[in-house]
C-alpha positions as CSV (number, residue, x, y, z in Angstrom):
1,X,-15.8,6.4,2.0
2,X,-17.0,3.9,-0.1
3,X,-20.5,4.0,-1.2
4,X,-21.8,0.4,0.0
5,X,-19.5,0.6,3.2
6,X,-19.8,4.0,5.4
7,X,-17.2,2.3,7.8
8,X,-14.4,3.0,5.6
9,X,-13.3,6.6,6.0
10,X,-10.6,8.3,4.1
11,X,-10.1,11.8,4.8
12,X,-8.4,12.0,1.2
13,X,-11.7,11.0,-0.3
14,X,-14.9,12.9,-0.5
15,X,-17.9,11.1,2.0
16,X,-21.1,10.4,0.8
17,X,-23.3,12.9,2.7
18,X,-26.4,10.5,2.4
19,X,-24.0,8.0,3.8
20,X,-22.6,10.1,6.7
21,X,-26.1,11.4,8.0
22,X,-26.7,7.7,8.7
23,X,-24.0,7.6,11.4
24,X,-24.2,8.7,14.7
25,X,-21.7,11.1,16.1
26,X,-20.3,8.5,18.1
27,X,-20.1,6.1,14.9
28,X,-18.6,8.8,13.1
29,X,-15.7,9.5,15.9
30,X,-15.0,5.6,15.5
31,X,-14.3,5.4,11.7
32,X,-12.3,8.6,12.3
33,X,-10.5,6.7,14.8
34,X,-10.1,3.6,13.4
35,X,-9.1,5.2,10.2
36,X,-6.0,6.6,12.0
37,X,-5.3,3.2,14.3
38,X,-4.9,1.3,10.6
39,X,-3.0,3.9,9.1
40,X,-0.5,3.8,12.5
41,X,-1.2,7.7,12.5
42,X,0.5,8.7,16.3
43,X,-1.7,11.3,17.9
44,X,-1.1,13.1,21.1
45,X,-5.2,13.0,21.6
46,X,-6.8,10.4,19.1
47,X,-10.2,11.5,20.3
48,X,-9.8,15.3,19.8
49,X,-8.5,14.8,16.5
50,X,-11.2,12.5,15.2
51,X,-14.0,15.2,16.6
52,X,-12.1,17.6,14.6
53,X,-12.7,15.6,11.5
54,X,-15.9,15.0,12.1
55,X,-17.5,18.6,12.5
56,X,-15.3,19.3,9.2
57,X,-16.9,16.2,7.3
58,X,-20.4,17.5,9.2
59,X,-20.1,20.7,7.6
60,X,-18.7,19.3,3.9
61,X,-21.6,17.1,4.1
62,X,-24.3,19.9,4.9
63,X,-22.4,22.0,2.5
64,X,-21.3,24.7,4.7
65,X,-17.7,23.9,3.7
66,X,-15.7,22.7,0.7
67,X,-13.2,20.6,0.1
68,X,-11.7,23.3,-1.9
69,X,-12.3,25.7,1.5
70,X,-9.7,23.5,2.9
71,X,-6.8,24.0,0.9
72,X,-6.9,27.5,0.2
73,X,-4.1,29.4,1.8
């Protein structure tokens, strides 16, 4: 997410949690969303998935989860 523009999300890229916290959770489901509409990402349930992200970037942001929590395995 680029710092001047919090409607550009990546999930490759770390989000600005001053930045997130500005959105609101339907806000945040949209750049999911739109994120995965650009990237022509097929989804059985576009909705669901982007939620998922969300509550993972919610929790990076309020650093109950790391990046580095994700890859482990």
């Amino acid at each position: 997410m680029c710092p001047n523009d919090m409607h550009n999300y990546d999930p490759m890229l770390e989000v600005d949690p001053k930045l997130w916290d500005l959105l609101d959770e339907d806000e945040r489901v949209s750049v999911v969303m739109k994120y995965h509409q650009e990237a022509d990402i097929d989804l059985p349930d576009e909705y669901t998935h982007a939620l998922l992200h969300v509550i993972v970037e919610n929790q990076i942001a309020r650093r109950q989860l790391t990046r580095g929590d994700l890859t482990k395995g």
